[in-house]
VEXMAR-53726 format. One line per 8 residues: number of its first residue (from 1); their letters; for each residue x, y, z of C-alpha. Coordinates in steps of 0.02 Angstrom, whole numbers, plus 50000, padded with zeros to 5 digits. Example, Ala and Ser with C-alpha at 12.3 -4.5 7.8 and 13.67 -1.06 7.14 Angstrom:
! VEXMAR-53726
1> as> 50615/49775/50390; 50684/49947/50357;
This chain:
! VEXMAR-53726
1> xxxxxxxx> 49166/50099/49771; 49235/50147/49927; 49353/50269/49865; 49219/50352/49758; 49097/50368/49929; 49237/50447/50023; 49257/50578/49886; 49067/50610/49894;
9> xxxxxxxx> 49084/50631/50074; 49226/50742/50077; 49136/50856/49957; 48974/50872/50052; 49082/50912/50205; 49179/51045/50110; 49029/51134/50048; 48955/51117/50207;
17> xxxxxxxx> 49076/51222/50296; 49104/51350/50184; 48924/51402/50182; 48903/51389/50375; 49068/51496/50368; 48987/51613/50257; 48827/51618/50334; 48927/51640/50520;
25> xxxxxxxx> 49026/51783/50417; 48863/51897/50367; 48778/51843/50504; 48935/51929/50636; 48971/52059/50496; 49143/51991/50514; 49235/52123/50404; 49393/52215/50392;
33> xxxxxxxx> 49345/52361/50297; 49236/52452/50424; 49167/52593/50281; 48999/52470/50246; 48850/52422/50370; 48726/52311/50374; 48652/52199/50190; 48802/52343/50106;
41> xxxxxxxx> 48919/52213/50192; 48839/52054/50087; 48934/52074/49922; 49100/52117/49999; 49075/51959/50114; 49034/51855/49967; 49206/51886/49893; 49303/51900/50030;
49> xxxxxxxx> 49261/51700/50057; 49284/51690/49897; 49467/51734/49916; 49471/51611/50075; 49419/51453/49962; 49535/51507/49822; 49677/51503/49952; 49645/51371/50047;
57> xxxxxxxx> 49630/51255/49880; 49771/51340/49801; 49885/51285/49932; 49796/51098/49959; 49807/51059/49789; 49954/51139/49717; 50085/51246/49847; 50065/51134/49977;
65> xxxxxxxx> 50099/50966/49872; 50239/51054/49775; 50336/51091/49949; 50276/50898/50020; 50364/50828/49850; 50527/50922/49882; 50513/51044/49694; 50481/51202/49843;
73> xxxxxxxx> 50595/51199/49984; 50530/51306/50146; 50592/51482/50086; 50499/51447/49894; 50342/51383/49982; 50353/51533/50093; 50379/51656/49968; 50239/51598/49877;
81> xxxxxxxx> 50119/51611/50019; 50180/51794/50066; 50169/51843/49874; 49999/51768/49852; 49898/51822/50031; 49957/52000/49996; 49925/51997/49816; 49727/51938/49861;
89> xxxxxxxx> 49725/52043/50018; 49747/52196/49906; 49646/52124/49784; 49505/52078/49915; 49511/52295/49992; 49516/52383/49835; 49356/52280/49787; 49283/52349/49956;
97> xxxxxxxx> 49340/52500/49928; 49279/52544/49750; 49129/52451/49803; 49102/52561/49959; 49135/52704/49860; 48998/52678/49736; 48885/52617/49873; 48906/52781/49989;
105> xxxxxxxx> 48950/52946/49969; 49103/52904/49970; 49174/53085/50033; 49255/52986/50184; 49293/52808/50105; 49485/52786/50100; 49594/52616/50084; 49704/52598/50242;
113> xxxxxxxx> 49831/52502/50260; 49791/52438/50418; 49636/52365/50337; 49747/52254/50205; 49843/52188/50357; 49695/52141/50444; 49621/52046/50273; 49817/51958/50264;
121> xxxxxxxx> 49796/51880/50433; 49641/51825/50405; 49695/51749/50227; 49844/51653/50292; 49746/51600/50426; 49648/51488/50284; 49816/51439/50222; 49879/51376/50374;
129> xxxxxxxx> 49714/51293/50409; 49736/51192/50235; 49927/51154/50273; 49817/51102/50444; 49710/51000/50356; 49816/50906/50229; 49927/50838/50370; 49770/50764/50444;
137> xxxxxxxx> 49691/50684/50291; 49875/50611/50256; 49885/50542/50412; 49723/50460/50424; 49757/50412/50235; 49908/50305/50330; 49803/50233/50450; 49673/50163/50320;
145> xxxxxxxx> 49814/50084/50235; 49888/50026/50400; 49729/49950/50457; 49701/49845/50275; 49867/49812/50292; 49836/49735/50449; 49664/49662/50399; 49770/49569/50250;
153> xxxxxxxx> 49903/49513/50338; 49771/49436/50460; 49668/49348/50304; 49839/49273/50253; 49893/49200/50398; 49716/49124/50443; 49766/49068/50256; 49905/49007/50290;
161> xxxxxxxx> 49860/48919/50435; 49709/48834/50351; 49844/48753/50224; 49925/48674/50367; 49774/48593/50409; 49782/48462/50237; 49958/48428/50228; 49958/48376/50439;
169> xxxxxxxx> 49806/48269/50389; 49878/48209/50218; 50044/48166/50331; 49932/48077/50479; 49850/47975/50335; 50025/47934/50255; 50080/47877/50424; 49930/47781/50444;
177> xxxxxxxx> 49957/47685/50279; 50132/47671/50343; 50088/47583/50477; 49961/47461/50385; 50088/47420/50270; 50226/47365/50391; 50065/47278/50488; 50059/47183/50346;
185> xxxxxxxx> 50240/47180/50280; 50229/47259/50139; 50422/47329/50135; 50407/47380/49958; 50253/47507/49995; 50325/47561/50173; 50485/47634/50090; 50385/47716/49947;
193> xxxxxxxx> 50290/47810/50070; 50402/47863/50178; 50494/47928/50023; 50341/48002/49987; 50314/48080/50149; 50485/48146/50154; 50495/48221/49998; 50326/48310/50033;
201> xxxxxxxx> 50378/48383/50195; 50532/48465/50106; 50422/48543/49990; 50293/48613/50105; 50446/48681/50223; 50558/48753/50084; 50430/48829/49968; 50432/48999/50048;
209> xxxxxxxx> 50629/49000/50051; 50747/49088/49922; 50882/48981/49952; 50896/48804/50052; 51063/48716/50052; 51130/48608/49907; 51146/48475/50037; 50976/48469/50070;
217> xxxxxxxx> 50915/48508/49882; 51017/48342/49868; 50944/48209/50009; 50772/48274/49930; 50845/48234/49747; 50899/48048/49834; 50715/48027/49890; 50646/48035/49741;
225> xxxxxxxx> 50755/47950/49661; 50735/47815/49775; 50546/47814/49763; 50578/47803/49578; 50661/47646/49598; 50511/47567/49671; 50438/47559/49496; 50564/47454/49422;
233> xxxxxxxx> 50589/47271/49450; 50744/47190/49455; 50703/47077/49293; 50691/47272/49221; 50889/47242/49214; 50900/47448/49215; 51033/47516/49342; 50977/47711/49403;
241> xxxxxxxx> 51161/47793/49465; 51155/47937/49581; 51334/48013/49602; 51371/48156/49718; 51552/48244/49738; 51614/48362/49810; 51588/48486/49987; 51384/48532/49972;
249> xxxxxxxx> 51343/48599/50134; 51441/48757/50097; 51326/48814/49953; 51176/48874/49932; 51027/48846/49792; 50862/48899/49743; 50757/48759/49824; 50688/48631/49668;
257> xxxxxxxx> 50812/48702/49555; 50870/48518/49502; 50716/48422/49527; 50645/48457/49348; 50807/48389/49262; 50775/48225/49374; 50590/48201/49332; 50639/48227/49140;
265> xxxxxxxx> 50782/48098/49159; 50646/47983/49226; 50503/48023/49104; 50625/48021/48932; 50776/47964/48987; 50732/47764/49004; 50789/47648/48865; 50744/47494/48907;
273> xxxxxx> 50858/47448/48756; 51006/47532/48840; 50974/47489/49032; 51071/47650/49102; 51002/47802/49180; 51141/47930/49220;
């Protein structure tokens, strides 16, 4: 929606200025070819602006781009622009002049070449003022996406820091129950939530990495498993064995690569039948 209302109000601007420029150019009779006076000058002024618009969009929207996106280097893009203003110049005085001549006598009407100079200058100046122009609406295109950038990255970490807020509270209430349960000597559910707590503050501090190290993939693989263990009673006559070998510390691992295969063993790999989980 936005997009489409900056469109609108680019166009409204556009056609805005070139009828004030039109208007300014009647109104000042601002014309090369000095054969016409007064409302003779109209027609010829109509077309000459004409010309300007054509050039000016013809290099916004096509020369212009073509040279930003490297398929014109500078001598191309220039050699375009020369070839085209002197092409539309001449185009722009021999209209004056035929149209003088059948406007006049036309005993004294000649095409000078001073005249197409004058109508070349004035032609690349619209050029220029489009290369003018597309440099500024790039730029502030930039700073739009700068400042959402910025607006985003502002939304995420007020995110961010409003999913701090739970786990601190769900970690003070863990640590309260903690507490109640060593109050009241409950060993059993002390350990299972400080496993608990443990292996939820290794989640909420490794989530964002790529890698963490297989050391510490490992201690939070030992939690669990330990917490596991909580469920079992020793009548349960099931031994859980948790081997390690080898140097960890020097590698590295996605973090919760393993976990899954641990959960699994847990969830289908019990047979109380065969009381051995490997």
């Amino acid at each position: 929606m936005r997009i489409k209302t900056g469109i609108r109000i680019e166009i409204i601007v556009h056609a805005f200025f070139w009828i004030v420029l039109t208007f300014l150019f009647i109104h000042f009779n601002a014309m090369s070819f000095h054969y016409l006076k007064g409302d003779l000058m109209d027609i010829p002024l109509l077309f000459g602006t004409g010309i300007n618009i054509l050039l000016f969009y013809f290099n916004l929207f096509y020369l212009f781009p073509q040279y930003k996106s490297k398929k014109l280097n500078v001598i191309g893009y220039s050699l375009w622009i020369i070839f085209t203003v002197i092409i539309l110049s001449v185009l722009e005085n021999t209209f004056d002049y035929f149209y003088a001549a059948s406007n006049t006598n036309g005993n004294n009407v000649t095409l000078q070449f001073g005249e197409i100079i004058i109508t070349s200058i004035i032609n690349l100046f619209f050029i220029l003022l489009s290369v003018f122009y597309s440099i500024i609406r790039d730029w502030l295109k930039i700073e739009i996406v700068k400042k959402k950038l910025t607006e985003e990255n502002l939304k995420l970490e007020l995110n961010y820091l409003k999913s701090q807020v739970n786990p601190h509270f769900l970690f003070n209430s863990l640590n309260n129950l903690y507490s109640i349960a060593i109050k009241n000597d409950d060993k059993e559910t002390a350990s299972g939530l400080s496993k608990l707590s443990t292996l939820m503050r290794f989640m909420l501090d490794k989530s964002d990495k790529t890698t963490v190290k297989l050391g510490e993939e490992i201690e939070y693989l030992k939690s669990y498993v330990a917490m596991q263990k909580l469920r079992f009673l020793e009548s349960d006559d099931i031994d859980i064995i948790f081997k390690v070998e080898g140097e960890t510390n020097f590698f590295h691992v996605p973090p919760f690569l393993l976990i899954n295969f641990v959960e699994n063993a847990f969830k289908h790999g019990i047979d109380y039948k065969k009381p051995y989980l490997y």
